[in-house]
C-alpha positions in Angstrom: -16.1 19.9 42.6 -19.7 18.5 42.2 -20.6 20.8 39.8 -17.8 20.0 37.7 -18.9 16.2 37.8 -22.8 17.2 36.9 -21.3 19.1 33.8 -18.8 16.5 33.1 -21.9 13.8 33.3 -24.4 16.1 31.1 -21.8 16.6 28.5 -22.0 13.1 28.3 -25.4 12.0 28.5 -26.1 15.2 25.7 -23.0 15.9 24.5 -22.4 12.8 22.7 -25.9 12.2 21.5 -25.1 15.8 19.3 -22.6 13.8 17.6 -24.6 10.7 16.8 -27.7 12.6 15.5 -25.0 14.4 12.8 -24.7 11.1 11.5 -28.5 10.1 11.0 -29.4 9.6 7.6 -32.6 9.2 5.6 -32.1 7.0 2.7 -35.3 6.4 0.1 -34.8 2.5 0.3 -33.1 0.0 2.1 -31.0 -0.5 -1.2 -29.9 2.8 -1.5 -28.7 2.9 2.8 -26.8 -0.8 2.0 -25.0 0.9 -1.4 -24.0 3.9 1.3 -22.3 1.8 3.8 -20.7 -0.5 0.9 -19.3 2.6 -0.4 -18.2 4.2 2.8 -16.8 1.3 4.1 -14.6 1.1 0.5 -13.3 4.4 0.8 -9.9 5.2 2.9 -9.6 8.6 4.7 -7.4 10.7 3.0 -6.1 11.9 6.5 -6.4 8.3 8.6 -4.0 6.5 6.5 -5.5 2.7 6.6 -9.0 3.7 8.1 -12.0 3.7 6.1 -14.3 6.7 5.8 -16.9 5.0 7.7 -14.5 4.4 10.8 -12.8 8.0 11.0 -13.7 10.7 12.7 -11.8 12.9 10.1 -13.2 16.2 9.0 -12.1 14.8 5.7 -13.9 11.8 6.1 -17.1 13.3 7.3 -17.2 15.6 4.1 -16.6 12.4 2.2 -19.4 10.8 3.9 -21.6 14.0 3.8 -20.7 13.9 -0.4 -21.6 10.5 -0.8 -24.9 10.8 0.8 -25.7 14.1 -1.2 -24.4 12.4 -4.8 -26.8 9.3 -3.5 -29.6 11.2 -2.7 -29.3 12.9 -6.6 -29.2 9.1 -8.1 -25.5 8.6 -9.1 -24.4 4.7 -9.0 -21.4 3.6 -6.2 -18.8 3.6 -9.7 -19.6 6.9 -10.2 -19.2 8.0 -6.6 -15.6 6.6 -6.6 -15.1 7.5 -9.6 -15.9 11.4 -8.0 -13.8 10.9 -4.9 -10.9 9.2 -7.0 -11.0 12.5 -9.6 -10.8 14.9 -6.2 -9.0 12.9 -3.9 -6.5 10.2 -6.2 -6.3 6.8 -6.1 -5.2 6.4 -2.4 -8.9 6.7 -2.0 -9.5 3.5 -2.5 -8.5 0.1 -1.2 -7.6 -1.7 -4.9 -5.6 0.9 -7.3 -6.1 0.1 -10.9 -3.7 -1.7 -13.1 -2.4 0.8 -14.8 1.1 2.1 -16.6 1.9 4.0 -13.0 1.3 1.3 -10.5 2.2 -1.9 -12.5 5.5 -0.6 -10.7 4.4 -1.4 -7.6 3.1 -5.0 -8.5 6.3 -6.3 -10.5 8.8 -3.8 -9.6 10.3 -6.5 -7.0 9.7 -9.5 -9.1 11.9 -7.2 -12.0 14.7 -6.7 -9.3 14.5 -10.0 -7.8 15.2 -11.5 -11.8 18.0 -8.9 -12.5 19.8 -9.9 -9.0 19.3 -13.7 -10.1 20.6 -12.6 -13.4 23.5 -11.0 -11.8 24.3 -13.8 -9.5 23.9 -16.4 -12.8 26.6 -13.9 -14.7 29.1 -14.2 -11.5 29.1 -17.5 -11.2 29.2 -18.6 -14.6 32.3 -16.2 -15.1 33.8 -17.9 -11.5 33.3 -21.4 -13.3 35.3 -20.1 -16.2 38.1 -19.0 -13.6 38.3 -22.8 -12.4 38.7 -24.4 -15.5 41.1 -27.1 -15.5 44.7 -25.7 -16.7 46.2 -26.5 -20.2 49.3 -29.3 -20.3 51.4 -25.9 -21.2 50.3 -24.6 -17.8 50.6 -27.3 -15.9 54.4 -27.6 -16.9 55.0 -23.8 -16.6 53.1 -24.1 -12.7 55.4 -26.9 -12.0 58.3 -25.1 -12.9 57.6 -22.1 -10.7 56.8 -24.4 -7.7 60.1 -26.5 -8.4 62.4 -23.3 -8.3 60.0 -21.6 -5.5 61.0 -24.2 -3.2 65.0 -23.6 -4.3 65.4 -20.4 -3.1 64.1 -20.5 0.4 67.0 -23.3 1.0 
């Protein structure tokens, strides 16, 4: 039993440190580390859902990360790196989709079906209004007739 809580405690005094140091970095200039973490933090984790790749521990996401800091190292610019991760991964990539013919869809598809259910609930009642139009002096005289004899025949 103490042996098991010496390795537990060594796996974490050591253990955890491994993981950190696969993170460390060397960046050229302070610029070039701030353009890393801006573009890390603006790419989602294919596999994560709504986590960035900065904040998953993903294999995607660390492959991501890895790529960015190699395609950073070789002097591309943060539009060309999502530009790169938005060709291999899509646009879910990234936290602002471009306007474009695909996903205007999902900016005025509701606003296009909230106007075509206002237009359908216009055309309904303007079509009810027409049902309860005042009646004609011909109608009126024929109604009055039915209700006068209605009332007969129950006698």
């Amino acid at each position: 039993m103490m042996r098991l809580r010496y390795l537990v405690l060594l796996w974490v005094m050591f253990g955890s440190s491994v993981y950190a140091a696969a993170e460390a970095r060397q960046f050229h200039s302070q610029t070039q580390e701030q353009q890393y973490y801006r573009i890390i933090r603006h790419l989602r984790c294919p596999q994560c859902q709504n986590s960035s790749i900065a904040d998953s521990d993903a294999r995607v996401a660390a492959a991501m990360r890895d790529k960015t800091y190699q395609l950073l190292q070789q002097g591309w610019t943060e539009r060309r790196i999502t530009d790169y991760m938005v060709a291999r991964y899509g646009y879910f990539v990234t936290y602002t989709p471009p306007v474009n013919w695909l996903t205007i869809w999902l900016w005025a598809g509701p606003f296009v079906i909230m106007a075509a259910g206002g237009l359908v609930i216009y055309c309904r009642g303007k079509r009810r209004g027409r049902a309860n139009s005042p009646l004609s002096a011909d109608e009126r005289r024929r109604l009055a007739h039915l209700l006068h004899n209605s009332g007969k025949r129950h006698l």
